[in-house]
N, C-alpha and C positions, 0 to 999 in steps of 0.2 A: 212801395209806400212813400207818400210823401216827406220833405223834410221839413221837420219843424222850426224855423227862424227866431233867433235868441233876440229878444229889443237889449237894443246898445245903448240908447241915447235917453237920455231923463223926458226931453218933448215928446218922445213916443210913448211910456209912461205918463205923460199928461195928457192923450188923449184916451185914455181908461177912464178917466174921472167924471167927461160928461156919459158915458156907458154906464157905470157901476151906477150913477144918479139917475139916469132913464130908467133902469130897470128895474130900481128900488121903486122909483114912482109910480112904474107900471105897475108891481106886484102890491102897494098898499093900494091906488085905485082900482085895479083888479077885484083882487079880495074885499073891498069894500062894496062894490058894484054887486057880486056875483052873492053877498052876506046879503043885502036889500034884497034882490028878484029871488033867491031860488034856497040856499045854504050852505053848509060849508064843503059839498061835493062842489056846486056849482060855483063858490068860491076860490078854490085852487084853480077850476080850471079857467077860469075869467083871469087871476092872480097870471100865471102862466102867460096867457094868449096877451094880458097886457105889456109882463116884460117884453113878449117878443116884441111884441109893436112898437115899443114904444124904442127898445135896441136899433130898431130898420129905421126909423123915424131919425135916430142920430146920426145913423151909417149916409144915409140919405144926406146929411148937412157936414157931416165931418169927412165920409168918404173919400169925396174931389179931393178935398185938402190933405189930408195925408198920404194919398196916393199921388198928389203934388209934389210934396216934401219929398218923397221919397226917391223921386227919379232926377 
């Protein structure tokens, strides 16, 4: 089994903050989208499918760089 790495440093807790914001954003435009077309089955699941996207969408811009930092 894997081991889990404890974050040491306060900047690597500053990079949760553009994630926690993506994902909230994802899951209210989600859920908003999915309330307009279908209701609120097809709203969780839009809700859902947005945070992911919207998490990869961050990984994608903050990725490089923290796995910069970190070597």
């Amino acid at each position: 089994m894997g081991k889990i790495g404890i974050m040491k440093s306060l900047k690597e807790y500053l990079f949760l903050i553009p994630y926690v914001l993506a994902v909230c954003l994802g899951l209210k435009f989600g859920y908003d989208f999915g309330m307009q077309i279908s209701g609120p089955i097809m709203a969780v699941i839009t809700a859902i499918i947005g945070a992911v996207f919207c998490s990869i969408i961050v990984e994608s811009f903050l990725g490089k760089k923290r796995r910069g930092n970190s070597k």
